[in-house]
C-alpha positions as CSV (number, residue, x, y, z in Angstrom):
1,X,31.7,-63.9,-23.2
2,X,34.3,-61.7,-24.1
3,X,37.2,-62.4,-26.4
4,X,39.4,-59.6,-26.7
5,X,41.3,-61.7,-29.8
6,X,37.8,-61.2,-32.0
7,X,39.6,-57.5,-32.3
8,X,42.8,-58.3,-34.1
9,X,46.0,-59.0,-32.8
10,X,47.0,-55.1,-32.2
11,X,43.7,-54.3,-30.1
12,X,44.2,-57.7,-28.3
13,X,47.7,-56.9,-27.6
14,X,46.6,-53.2,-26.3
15,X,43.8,-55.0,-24.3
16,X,46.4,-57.4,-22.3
17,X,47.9,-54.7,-20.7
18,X,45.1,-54.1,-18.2
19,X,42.4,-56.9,-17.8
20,X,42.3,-57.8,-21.5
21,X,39.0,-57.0,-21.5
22,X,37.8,-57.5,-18.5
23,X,38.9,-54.8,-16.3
24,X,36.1,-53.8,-13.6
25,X,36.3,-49.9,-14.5
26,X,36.0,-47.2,-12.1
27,X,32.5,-46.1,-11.6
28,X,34.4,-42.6,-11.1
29,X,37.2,-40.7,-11.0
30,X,39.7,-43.6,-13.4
31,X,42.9,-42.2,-14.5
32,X,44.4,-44.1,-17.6
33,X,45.5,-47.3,-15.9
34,X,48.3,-48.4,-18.4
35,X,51.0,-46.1,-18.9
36,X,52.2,-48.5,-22.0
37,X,48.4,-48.8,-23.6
38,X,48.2,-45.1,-23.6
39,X,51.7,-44.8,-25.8
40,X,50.3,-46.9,-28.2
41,X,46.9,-45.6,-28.5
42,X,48.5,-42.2,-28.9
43,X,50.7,-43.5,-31.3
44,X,47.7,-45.6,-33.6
45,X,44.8,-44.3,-35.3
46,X,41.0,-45.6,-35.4
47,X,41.5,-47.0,-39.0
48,X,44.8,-48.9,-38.2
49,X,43.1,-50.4,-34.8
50,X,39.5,-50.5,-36.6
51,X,40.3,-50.6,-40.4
52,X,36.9,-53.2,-40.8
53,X,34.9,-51.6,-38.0
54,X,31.7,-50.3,-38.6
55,X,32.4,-47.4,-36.3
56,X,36.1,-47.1,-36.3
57,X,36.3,-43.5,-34.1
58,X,33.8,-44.6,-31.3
59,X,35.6,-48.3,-31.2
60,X,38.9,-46.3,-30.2
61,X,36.5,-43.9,-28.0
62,X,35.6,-47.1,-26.2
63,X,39.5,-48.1,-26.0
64,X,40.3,-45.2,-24.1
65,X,37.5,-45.2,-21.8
66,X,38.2,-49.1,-21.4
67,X,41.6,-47.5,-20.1
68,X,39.8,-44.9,-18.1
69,X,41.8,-42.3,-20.2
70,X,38.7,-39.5,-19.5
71,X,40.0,-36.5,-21.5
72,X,41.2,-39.1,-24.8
73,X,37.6,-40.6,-24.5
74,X,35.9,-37.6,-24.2
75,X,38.1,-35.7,-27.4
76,X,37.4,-38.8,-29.5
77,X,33.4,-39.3,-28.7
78,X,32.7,-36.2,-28.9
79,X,33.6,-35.6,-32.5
80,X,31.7,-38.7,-33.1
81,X,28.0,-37.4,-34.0
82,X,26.5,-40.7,-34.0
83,X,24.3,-42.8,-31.4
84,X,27.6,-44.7,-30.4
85,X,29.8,-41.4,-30.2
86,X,27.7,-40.3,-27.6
87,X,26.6,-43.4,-25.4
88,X,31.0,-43.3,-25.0
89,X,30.7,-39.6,-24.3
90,X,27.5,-40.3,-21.7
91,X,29.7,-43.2,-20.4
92,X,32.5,-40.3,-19.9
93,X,30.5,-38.0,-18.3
94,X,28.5,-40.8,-15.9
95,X,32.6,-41.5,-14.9
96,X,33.3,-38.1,-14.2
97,X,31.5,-37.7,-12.6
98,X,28.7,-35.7,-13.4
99,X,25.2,-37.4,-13.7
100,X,23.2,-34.4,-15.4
101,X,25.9,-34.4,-18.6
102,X,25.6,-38.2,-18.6
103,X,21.8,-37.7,-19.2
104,X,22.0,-35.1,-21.3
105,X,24.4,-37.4,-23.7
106,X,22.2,-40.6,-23.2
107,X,19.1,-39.1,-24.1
108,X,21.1,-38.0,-27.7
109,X,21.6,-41.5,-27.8
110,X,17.8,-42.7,-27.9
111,X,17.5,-46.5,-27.8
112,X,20.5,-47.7,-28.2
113,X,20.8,-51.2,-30.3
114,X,22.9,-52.9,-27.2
115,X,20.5,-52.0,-25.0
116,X,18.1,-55.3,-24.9
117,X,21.4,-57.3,-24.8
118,X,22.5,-55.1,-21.9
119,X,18.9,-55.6,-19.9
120,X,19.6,-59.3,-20.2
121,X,23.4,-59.2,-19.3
122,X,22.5,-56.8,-16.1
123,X,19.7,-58.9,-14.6
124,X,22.0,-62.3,-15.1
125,X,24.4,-60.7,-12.8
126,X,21.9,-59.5,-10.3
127,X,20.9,-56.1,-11.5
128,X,17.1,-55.4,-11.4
129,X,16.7,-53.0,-14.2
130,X,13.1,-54.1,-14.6
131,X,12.1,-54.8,-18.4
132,X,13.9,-52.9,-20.3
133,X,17.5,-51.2,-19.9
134,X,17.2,-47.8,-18.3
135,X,20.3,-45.8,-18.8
136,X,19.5,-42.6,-16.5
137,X,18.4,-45.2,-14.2
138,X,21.8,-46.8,-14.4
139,X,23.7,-43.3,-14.0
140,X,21.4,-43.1,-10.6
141,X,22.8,-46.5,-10.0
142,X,26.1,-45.8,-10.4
143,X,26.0,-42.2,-8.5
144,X,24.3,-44.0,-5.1
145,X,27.0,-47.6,-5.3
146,X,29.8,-44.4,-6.3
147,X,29.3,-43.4,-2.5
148,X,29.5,-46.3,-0.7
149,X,33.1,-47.7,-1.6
150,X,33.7,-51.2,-1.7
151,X,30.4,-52.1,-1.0
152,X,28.5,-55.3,-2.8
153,X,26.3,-53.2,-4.5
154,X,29.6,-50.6,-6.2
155,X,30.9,-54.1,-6.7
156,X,27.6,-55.2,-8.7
157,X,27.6,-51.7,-10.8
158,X,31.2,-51.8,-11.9
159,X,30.5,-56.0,-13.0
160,X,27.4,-54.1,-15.4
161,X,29.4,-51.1,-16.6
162,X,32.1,-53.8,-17.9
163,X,29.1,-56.2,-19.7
164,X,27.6,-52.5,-21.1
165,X,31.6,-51.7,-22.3
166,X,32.0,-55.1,-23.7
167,X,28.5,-54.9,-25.8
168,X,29.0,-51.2,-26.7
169,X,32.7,-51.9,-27.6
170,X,31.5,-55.3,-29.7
171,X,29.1,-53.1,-31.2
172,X,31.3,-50.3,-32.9
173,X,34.3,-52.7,-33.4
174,X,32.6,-55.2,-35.3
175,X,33.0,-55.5,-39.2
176,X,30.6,-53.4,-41.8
């Protein structure tokens, strides 16, 4: 479960203006949905937002995507050289989107920590990823539900991109 106040009060506050957390994402194609959250990202740095974080830059990576502001996400994860800097920037690239730069990004990723918490989160909302989390299967996922709009299945695939963006986010945002 998801409690965007395990953040702080300024990232909680940020988070409130779309979803608080749980905003089903755009499996493509977002533009930043909150004119107000992107003023205030642009005008806070990862160490005021993350100043405990183990990962301060790819928490505020994962802000922007949360916010499906692409090009902010992108700037920010890539200069991240780290396994979580470039899940967000495969994450960027799967929303693009562009399936073959998403790959390219997860395999620099390896085997991700959140990724046996993930498996479990995906199958308990009806995602048969088989036994273990497959991102390039999830990008293939994602690609085929991206084409048929409003459909269960796009549905289902946006409801496991938020649990992976709530684990991934959790992830870089908690404390040292």
């Amino acid at each position: 479960m998801f409690n965007s106040s395990d953040y702080g009060t300024r990232v909680a506050d940020l988070l409130t203006f779309d979803g608080a957390g749980e905003r089903l994402m755009p499996l493509a194609h977002g533009t930043c949905s909150s004119r107000e959250a992107y003023k205030q990202l642009k005008a806070s740095s990862p160490r005021e937002l993350f100043s405990l974080s183990r990962a301060p830059e790819a928490a505020m990576a994962g802000l922007w995507m949360y916010f499906s502001c692409l090009d902010e996400a992108h700037t920010l994860a890539q200069a991240v050289d780290t396994p979580d800097g470039s899940y967000w920037h495969a994450i960027m690239h799967r929303q693009e989107p562009d399936a073959g730069n998403a790959a390219y990004w997860f395999r620099r990723v390896g085997q991700h920590a959140v990724f046996p918490e993930l498996r479990n989160a995906a199958v308990a909302l009806g995602y048969d990823c088989g036994p273990a989390w497959d991102p390039f299967a999830f990008v293939e996922a994602c690609e085929e539900a991206r084409r048929r709009q409003g459909s269960d299945n796009e549905q289902l695939m946006r409801r496991v991109q938020l649990a992976e963006w709530q684990l991934l986010f959790r992830h870089c945002a908690q404390p040292k």
